[in-house]
Backbone as XML, in Angstrom:
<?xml version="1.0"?>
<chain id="A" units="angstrom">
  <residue number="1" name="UNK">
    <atom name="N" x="-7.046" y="1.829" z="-12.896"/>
    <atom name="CA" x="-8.073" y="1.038" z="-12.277"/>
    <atom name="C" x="-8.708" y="0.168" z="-13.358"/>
  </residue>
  <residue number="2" name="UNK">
    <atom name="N" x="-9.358" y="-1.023" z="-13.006"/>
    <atom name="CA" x="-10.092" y="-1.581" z="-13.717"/>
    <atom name="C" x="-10.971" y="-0.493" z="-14.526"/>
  </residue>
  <residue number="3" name="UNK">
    <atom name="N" x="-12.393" y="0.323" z="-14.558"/>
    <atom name="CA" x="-12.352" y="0.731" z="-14.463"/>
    <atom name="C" x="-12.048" y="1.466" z="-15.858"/>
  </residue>
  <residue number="4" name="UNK">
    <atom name="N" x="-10.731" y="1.988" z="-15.856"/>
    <atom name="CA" x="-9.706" y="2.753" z="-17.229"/>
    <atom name="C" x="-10.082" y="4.597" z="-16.040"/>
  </residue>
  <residue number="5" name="UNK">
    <atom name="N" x="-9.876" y="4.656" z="-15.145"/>
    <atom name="CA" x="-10.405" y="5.723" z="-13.944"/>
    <atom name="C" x="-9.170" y="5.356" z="-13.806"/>
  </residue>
  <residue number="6" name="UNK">
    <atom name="N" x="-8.075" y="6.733" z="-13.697"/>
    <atom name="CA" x="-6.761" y="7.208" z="-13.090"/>
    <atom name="C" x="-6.181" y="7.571" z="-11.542"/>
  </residue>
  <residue number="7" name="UNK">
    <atom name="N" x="-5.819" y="6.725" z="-10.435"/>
    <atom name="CA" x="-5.541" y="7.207" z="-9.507"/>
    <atom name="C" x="-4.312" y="8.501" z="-9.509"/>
  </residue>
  <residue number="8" name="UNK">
    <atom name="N" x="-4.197" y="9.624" z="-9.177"/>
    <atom name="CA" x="-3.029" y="10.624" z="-9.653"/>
    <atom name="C" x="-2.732" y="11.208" z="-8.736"/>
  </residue>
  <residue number="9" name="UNK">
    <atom name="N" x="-1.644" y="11.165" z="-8.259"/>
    <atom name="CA" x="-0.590" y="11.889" z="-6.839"/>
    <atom name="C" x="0.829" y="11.858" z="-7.355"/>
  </residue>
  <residue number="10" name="UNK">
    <atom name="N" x="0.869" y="13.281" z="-8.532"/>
    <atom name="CA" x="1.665" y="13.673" z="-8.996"/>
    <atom name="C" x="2.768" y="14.114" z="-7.646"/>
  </residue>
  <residue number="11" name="UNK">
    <atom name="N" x="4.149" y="14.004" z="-7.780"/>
    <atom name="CA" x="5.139" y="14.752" z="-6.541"/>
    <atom name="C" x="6.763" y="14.401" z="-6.770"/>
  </residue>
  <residue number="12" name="UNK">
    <atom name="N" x="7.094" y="15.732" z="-6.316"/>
    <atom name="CA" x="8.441" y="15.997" z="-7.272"/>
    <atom name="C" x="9.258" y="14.369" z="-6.362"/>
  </residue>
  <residue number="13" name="UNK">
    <atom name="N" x="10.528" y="14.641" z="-6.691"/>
    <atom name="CA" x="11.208" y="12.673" z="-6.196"/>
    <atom name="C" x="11.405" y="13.359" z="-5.015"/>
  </residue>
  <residue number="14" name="UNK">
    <atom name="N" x="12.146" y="14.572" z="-4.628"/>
    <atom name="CA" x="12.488" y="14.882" z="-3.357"/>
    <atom name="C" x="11.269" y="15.213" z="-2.294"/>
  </residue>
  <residue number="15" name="UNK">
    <atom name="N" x="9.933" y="15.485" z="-2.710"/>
    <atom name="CA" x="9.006" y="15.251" z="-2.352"/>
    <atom name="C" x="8.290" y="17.083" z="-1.962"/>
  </residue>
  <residue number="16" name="UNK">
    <atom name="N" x="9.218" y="17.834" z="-2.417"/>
    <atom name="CA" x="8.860" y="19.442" z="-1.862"/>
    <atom name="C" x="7.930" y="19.886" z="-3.388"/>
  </residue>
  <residue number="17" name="UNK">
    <atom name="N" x="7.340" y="19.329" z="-3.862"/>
    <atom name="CA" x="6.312" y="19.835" z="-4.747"/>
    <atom name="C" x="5.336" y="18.601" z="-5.153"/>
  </residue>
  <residue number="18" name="UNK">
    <atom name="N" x="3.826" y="18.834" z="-4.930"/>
    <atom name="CA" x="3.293" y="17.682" z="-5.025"/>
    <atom name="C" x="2.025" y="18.472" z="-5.837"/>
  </residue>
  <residue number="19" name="UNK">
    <atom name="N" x="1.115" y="17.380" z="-5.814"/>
    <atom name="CA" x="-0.274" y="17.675" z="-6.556"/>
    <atom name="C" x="-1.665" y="16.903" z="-5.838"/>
  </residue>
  <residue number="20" name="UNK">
    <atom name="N" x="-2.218" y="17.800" z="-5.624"/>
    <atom name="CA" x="-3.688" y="16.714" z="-4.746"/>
    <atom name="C" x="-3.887" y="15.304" z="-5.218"/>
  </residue>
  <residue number="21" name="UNK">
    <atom name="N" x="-4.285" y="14.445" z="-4.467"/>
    <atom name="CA" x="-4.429" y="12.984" z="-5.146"/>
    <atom name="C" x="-5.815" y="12.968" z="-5.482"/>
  </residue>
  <residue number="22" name="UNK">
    <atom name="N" x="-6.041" y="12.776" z="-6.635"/>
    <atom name="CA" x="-6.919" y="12.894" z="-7.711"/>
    <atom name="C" x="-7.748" y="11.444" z="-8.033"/>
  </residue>
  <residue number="23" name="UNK">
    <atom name="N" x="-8.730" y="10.951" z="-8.145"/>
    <atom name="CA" x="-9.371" y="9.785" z="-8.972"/>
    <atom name="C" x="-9.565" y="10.708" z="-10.809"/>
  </residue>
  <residue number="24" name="UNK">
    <atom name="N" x="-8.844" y="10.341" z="-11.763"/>
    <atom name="CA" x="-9.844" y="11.006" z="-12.903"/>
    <atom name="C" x="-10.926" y="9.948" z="-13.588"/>
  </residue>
  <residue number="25" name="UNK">
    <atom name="N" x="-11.636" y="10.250" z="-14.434"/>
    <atom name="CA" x="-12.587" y="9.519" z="-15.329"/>
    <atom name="C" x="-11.629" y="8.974" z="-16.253"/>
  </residue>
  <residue number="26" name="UNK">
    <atom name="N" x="-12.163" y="8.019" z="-16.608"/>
    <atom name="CA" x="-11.111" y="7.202" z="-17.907"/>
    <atom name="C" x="-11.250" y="7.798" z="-19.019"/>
  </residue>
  <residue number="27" name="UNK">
    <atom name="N" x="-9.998" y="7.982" z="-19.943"/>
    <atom name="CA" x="-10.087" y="8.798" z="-21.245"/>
    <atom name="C" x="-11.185" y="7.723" z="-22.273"/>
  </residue>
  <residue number="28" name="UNK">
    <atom name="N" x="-11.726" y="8.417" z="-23.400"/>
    <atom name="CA" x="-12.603" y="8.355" z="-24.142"/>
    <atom name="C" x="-11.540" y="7.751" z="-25.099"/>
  </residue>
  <residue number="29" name="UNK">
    <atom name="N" x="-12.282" y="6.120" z="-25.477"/>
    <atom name="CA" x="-11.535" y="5.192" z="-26.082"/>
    <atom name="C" x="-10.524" y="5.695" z="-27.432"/>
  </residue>
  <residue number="30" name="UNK">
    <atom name="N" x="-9.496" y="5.629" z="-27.461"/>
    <atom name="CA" x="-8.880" y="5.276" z="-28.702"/>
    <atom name="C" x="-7.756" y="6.965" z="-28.255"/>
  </residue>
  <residue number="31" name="UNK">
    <atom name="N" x="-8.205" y="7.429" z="-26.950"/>
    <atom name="CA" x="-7.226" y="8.633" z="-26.897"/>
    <atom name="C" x="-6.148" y="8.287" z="-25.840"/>
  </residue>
  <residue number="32" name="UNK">
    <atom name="N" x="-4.561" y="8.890" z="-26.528"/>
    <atom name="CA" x="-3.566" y="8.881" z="-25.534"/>
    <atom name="C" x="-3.344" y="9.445" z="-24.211"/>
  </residue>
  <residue number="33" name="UNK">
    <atom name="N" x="-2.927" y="9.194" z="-23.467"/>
    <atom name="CA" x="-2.754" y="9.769" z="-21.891"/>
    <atom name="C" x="-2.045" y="11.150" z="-22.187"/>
  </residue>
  <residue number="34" name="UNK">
    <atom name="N" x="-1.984" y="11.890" z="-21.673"/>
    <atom name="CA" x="-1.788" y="13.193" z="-22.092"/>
    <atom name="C" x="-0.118" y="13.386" z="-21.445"/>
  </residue>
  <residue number="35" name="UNK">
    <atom name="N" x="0.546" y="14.280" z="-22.273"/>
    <atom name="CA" x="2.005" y="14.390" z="-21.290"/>
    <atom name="C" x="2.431" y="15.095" z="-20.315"/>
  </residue>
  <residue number="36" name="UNK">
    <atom name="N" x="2.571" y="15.083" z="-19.364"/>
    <atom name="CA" x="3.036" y="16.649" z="-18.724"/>
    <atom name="C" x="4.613" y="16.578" z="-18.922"/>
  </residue>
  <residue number="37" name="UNK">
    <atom name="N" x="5.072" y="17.619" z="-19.224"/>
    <atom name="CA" x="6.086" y="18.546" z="-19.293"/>
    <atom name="C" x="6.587" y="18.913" z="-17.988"/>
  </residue>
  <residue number="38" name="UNK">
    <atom name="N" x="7.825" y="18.306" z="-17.916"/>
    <atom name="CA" x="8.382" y="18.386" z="-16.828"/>
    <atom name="C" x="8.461" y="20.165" z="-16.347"/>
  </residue>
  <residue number="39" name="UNK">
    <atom name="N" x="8.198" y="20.969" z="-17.535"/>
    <atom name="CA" x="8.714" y="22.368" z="-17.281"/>
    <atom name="C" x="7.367" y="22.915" z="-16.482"/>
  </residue>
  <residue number="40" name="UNK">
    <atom name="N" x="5.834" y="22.583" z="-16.903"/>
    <atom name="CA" x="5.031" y="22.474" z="-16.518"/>
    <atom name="C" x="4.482" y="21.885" z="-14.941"/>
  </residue>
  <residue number="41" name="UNK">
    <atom name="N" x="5.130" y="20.669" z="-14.411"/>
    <atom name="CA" x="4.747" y="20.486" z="-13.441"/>
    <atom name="C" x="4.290" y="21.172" z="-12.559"/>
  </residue>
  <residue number="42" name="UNK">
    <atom name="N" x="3.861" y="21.400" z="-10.884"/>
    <atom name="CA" x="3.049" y="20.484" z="-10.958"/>
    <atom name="C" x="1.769" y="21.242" z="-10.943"/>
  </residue>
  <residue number="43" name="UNK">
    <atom name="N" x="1.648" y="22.476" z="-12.335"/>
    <atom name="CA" x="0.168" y="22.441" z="-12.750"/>
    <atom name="C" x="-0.906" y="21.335" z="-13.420"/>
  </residue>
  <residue number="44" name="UNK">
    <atom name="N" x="-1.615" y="21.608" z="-13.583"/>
    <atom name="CA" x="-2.716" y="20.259" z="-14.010"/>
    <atom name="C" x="-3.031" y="20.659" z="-15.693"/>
  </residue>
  <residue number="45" name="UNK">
    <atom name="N" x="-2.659" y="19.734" z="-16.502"/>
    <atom name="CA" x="-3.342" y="20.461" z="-18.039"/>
    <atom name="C" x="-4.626" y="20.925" z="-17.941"/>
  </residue>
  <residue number="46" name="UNK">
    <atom name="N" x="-4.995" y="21.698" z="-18.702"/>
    <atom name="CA" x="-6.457" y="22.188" z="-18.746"/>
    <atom name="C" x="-7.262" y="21.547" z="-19.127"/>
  </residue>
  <residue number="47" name="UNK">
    <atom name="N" x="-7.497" y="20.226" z="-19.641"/>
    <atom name="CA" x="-7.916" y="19.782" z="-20.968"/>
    <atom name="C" x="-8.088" y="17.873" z="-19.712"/>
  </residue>
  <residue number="48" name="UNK">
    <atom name="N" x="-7.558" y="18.054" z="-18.623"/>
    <atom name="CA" x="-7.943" y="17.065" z="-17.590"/>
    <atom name="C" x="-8.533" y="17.589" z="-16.365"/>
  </residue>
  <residue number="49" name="UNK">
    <atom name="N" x="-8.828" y="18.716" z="-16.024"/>
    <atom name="CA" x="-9.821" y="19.347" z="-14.849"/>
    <atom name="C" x="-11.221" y="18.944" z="-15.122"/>
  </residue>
  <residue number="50" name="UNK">
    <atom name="N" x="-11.882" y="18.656" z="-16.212"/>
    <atom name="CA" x="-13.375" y="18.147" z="-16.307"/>
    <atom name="C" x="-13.508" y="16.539" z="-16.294"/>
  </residue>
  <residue number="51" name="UNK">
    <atom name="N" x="-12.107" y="16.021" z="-15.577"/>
    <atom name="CA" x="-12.347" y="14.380" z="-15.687"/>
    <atom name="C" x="-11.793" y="13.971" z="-13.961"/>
  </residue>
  <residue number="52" name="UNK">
    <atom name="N" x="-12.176" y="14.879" z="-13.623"/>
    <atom name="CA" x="-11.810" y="14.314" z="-12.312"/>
    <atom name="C" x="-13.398" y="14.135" z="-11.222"/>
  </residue>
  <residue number="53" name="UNK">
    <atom name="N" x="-12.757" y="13.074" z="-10.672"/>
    <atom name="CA" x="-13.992" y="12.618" z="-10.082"/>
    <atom name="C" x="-14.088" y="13.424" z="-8.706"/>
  </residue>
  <residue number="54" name="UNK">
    <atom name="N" x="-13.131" y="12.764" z="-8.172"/>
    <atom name="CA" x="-12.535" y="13.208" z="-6.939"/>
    <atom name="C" x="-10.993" y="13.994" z="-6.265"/>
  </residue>
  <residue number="55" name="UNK">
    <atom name="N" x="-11.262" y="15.018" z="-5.991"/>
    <atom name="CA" x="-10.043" y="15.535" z="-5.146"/>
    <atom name="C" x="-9.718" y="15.312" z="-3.794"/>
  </residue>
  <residue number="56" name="UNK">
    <atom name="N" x="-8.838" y="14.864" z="-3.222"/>
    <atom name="CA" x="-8.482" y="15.148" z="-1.950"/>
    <atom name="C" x="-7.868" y="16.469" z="-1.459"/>
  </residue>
  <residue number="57" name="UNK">
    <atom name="N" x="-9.004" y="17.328" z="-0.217"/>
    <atom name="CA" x="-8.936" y="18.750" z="-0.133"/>
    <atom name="C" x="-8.091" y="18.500" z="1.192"/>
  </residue>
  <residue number="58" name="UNK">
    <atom name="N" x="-7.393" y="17.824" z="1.627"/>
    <atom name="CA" x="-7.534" y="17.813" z="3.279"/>
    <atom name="C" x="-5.779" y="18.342" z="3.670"/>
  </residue>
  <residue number="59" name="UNK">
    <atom name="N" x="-4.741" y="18.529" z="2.311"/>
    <atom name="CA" x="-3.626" y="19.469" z="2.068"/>
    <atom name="C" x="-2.497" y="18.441" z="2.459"/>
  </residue>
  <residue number="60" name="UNK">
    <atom name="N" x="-2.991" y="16.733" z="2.238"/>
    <atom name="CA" x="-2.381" y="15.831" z="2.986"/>
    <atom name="C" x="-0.944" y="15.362" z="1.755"/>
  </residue>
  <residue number="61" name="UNK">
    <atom name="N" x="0.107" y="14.719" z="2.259"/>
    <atom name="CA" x="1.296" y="14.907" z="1.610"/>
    <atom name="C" x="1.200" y="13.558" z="1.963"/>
  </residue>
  <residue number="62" name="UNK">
    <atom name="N" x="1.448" y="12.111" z="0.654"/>
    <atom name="CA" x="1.354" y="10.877" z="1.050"/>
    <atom name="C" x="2.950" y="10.184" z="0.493"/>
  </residue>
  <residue number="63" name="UNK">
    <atom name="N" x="3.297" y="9.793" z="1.010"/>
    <atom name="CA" x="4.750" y="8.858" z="1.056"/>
    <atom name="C" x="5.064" y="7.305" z="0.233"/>
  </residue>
  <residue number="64" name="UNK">
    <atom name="N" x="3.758" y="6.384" z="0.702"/>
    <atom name="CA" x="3.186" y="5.165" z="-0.131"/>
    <atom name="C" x="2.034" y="4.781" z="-0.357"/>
  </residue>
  <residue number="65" name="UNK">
    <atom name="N" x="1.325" y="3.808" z="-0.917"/>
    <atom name="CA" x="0.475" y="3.923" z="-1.413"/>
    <atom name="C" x="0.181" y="2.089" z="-2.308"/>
  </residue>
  <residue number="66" name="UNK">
    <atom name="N" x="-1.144" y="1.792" z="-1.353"/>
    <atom name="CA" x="-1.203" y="0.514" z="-1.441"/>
    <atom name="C" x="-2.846" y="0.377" z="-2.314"/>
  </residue>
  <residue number="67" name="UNK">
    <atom name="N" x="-3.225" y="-0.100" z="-3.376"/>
    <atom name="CA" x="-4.487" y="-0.360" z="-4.550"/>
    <atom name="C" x="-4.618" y="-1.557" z="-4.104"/>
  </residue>
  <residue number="68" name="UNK">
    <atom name="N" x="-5.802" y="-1.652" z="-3.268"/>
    <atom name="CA" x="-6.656" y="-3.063" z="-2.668"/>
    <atom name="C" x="-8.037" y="-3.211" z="-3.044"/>
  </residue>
  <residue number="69" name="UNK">
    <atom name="N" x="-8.428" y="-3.449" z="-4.398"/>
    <atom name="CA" x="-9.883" y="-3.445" z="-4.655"/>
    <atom name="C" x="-10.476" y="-2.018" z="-4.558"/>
  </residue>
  <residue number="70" name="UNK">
    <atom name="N" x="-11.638" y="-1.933" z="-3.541"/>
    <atom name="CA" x="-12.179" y="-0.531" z="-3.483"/>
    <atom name="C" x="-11.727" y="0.456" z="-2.512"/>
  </residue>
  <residue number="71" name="UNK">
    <atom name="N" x="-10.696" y="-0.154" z="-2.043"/>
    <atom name="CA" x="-9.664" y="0.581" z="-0.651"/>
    <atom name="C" x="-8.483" y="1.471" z="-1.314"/>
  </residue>
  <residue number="72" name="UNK">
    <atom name="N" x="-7.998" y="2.312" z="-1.138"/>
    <atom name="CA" x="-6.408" y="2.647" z="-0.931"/>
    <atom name="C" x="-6.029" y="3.151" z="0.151"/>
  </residue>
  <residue number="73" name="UNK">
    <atom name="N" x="-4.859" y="2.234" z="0.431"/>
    <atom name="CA" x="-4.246" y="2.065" z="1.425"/>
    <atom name="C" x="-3.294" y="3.606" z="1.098"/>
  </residue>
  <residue number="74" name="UNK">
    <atom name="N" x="-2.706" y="4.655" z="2.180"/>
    <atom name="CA" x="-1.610" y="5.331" z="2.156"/>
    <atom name="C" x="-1.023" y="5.621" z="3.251"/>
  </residue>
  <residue number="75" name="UNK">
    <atom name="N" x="0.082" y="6.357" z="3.379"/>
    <atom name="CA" x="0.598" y="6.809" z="4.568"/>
    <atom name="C" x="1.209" y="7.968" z="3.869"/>
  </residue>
  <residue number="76" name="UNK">
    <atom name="N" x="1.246" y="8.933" z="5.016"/>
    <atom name="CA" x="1.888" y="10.383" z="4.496"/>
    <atom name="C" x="1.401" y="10.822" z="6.267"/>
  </residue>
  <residue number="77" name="UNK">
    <atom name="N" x="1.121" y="12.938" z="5.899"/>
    <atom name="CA" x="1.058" y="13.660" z="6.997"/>
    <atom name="C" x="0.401" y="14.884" z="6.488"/>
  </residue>
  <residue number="78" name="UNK">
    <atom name="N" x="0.043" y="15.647" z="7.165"/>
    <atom name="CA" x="-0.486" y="16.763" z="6.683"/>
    <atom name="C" x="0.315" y="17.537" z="6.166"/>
  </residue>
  <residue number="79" name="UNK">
    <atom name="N" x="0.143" y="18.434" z="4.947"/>
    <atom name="CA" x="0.964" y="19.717" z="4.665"/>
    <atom name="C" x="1.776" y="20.243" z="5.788"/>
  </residue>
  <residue number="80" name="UNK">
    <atom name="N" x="1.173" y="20.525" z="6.751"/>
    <atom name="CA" x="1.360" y="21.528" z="7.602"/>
    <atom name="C" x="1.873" y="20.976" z="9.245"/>
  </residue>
  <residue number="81" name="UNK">
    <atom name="N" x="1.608" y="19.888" z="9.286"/>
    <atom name="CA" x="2.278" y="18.842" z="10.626"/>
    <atom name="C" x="2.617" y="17.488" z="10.088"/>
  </residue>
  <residue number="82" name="UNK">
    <atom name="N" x="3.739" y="17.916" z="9.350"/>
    <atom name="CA" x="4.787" y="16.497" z="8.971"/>
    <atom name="C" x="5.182" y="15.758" z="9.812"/>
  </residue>
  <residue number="83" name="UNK">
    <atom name="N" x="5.057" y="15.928" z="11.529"/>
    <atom name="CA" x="5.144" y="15.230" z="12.602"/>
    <atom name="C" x="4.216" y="14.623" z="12.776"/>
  </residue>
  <residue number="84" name="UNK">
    <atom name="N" x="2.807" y="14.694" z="12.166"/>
    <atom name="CA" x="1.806" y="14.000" z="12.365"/>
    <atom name="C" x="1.555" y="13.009" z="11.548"/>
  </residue>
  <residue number="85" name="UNK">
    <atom name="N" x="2.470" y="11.584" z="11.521"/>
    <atom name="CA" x="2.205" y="10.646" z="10.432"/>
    <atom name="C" x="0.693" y="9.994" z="10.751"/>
  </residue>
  <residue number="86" name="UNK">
    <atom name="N" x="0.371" y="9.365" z="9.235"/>
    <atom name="CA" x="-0.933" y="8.966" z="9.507"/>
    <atom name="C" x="-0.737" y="7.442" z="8.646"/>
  </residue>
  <residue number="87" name="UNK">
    <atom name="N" x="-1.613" y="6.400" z="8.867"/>
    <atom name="CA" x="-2.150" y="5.797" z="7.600"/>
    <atom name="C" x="-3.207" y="5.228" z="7.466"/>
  </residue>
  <residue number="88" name="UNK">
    <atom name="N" x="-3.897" y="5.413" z="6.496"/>
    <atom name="CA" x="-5.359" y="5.966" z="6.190"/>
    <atom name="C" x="-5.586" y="5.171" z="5.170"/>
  </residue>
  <residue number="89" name="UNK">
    <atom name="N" x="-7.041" y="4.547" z="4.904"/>
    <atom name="CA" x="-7.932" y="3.235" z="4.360"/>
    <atom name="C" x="-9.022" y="4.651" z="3.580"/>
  </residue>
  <residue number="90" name="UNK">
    <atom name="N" x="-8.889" y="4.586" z="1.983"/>
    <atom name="CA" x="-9.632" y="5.752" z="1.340"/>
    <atom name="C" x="-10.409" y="5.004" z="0.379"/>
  </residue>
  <residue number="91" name="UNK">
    <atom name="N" x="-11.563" y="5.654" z="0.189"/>
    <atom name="CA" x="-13.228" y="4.770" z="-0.284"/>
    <atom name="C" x="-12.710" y="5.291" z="-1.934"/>
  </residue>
  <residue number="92" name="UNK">
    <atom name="N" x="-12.107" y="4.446" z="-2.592"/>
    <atom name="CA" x="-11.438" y="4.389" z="-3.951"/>
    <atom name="C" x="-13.101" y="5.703" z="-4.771"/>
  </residue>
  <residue number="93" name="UNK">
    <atom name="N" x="-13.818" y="4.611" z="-4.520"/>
    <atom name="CA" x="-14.990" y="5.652" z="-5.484"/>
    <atom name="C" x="-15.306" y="6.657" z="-5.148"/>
  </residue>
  <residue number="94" name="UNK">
    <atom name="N" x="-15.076" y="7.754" z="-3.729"/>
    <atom name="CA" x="-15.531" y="8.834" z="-3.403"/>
    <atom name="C" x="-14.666" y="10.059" z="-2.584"/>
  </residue>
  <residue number="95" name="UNK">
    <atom name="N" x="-13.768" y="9.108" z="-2.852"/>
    <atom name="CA" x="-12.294" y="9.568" z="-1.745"/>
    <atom name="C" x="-12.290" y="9.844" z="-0.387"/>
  </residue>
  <residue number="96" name="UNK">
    <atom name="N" x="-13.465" y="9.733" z="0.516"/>
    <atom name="CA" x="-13.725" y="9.421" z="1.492"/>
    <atom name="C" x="-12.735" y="8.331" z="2.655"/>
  </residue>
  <residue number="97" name="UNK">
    <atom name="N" x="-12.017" y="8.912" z="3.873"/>
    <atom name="CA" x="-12.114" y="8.278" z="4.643"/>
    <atom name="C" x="-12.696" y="6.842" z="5.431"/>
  </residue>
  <residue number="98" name="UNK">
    <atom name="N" x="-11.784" y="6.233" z="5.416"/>
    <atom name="CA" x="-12.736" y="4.766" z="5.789"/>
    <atom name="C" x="-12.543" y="4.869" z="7.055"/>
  </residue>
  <residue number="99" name="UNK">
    <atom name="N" x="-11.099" y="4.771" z="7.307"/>
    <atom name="CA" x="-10.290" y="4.511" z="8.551"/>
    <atom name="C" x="-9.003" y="5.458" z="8.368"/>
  </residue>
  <residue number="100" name="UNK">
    <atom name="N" x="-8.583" y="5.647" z="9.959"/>
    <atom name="CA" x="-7.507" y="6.159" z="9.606"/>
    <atom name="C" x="-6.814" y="6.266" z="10.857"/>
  </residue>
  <residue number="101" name="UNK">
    <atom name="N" x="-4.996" y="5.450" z="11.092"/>
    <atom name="CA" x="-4.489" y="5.489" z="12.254"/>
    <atom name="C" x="-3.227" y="6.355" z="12.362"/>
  </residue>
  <residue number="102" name="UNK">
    <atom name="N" x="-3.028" y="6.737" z="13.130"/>
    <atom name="CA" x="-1.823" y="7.728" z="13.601"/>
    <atom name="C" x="-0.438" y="6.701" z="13.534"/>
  </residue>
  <residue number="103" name="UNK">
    <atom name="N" x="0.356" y="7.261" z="13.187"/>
    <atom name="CA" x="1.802" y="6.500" z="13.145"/>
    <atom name="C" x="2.495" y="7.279" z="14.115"/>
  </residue>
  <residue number="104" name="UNK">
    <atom name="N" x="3.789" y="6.558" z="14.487"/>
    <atom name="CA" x="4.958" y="6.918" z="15.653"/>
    <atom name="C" x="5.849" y="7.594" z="15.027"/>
  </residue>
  <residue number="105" name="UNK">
    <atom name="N" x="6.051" y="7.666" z="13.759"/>
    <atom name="CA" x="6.927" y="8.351" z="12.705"/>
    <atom name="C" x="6.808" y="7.926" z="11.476"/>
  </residue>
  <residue number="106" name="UNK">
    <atom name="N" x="6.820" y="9.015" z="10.485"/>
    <atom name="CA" x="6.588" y="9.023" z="8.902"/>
    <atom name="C" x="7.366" y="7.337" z="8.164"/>
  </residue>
  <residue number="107" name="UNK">
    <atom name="N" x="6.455" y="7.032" z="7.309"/>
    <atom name="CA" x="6.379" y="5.839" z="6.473"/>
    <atom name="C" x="7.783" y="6.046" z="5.651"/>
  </residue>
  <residue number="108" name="UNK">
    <atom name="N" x="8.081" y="5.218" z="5.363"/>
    <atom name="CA" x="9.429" y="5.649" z="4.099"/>
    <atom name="C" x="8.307" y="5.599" z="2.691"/>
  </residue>
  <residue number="109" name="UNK">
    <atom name="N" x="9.200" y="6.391" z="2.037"/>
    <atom name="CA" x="8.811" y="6.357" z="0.424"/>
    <atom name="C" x="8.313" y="4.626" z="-0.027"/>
  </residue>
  <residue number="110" name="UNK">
    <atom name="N" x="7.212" y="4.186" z="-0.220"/>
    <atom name="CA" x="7.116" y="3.008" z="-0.703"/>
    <atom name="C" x="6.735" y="1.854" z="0.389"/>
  </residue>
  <residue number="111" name="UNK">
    <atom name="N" x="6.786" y="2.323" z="1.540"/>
    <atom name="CA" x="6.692" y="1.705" z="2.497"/>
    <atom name="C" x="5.725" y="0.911" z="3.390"/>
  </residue>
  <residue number="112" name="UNK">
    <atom name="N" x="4.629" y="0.740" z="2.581"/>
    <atom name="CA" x="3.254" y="-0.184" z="2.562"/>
    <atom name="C" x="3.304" y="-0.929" z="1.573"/>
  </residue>
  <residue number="113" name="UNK">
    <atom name="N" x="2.537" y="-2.083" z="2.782"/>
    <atom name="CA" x="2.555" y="-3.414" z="1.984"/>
    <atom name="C" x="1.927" y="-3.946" z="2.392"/>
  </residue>
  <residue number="114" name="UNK">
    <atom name="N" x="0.593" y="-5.091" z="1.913"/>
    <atom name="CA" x="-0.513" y="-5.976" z="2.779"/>
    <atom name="C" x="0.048" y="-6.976" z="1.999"/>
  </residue>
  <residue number="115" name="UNK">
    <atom name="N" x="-0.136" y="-8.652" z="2.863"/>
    <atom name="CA" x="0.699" y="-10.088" z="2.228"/>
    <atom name="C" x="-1.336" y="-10.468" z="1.967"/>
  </residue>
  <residue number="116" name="UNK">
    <atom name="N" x="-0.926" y="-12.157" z="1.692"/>
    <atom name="CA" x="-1.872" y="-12.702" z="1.551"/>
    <atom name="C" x="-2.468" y="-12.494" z="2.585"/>
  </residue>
  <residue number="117" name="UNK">
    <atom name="N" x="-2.754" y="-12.209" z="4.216"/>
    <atom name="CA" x="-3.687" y="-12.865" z="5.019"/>
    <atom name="C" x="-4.498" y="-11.884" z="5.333"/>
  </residue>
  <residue number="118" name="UNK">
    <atom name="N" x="-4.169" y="-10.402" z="4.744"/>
    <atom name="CA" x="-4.930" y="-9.446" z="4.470"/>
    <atom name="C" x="-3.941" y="-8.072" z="6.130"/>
  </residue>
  <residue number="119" name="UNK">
    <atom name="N" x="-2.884" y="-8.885" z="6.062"/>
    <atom name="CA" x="-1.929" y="-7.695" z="7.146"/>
    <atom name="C" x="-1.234" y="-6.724" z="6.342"/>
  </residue>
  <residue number="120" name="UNK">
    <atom name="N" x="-1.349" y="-5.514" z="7.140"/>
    <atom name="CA" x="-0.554" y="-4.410" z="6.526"/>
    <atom name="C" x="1.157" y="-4.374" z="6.962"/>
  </residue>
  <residue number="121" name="UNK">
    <atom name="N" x="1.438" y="-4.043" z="6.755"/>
    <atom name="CA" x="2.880" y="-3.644" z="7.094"/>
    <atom name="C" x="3.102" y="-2.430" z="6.170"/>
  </residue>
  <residue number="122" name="UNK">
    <atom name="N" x="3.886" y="-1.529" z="7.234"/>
    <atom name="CA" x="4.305" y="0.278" z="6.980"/>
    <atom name="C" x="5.910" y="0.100" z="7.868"/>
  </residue>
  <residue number="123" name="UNK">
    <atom name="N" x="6.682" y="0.391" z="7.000"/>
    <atom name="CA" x="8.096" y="0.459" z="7.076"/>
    <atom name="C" x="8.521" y="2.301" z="7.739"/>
  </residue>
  <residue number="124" name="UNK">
    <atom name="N" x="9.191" y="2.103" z="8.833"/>
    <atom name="CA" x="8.990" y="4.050" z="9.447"/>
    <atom name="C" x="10.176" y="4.301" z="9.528"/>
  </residue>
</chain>
């Protein structure tokens, strides 16, 4: 983010291991981004749990993922009803819900996109 504040939705490529989507605080100037270890995944280092602003608790599993100013755009489904696609407008600074519409079937990987006139498009 502008910002130097980390959006983070760590998740394995096949998509069966993920990590809450996270806002963190921006690292303290002149320090490197920290590594995770693939052997490690997808725990959280210890040493980044006191820089997070915001968690998303709601167990939601997201697919794409669109950075519009103070919006993010996503699409995914719940943990637990992968039949229930969604895509959802999230308050960048508080992780809060803005909006949020039901889909006819799950987004593909990557599959949001807004053009100039401010339209979304979600690929299913």
């Amino acid at each position: 983010m502008t910002d130097g504040s980390t959006l983070v939705h760590d998740a394995s490529y096949e998509g069966s291991r993920f990590r809450h989507l996270t806002l963190d605080k921006p690292l303290p100037p002149g320090t490197r981004k920290p590594k995770q270890l693939a052997s490690r995944w997808p725990s959280r280092r210890a040493d980044t749990k006191d820089r997070i602003v915001w968690k998303d608790e709601a167990n939601r599993r997201f697919t794409s993922f669109v950075v519009s100013g103070r919006r993010l755009l996503a699409t995914g489904h719940l943990e637990k009803s992968p039949d229930e696609a969604f895509l959802v407008a999230i308050n960048i600074k508080d992780g809060s819900n803005v909006w949020r519409h039901s889909l006819p079937a799950g987004a593909v990987k990557g599959g949001t996109a807004i053009d100039h006139q401010g339209r979304i498009y979600v690929s299913l």
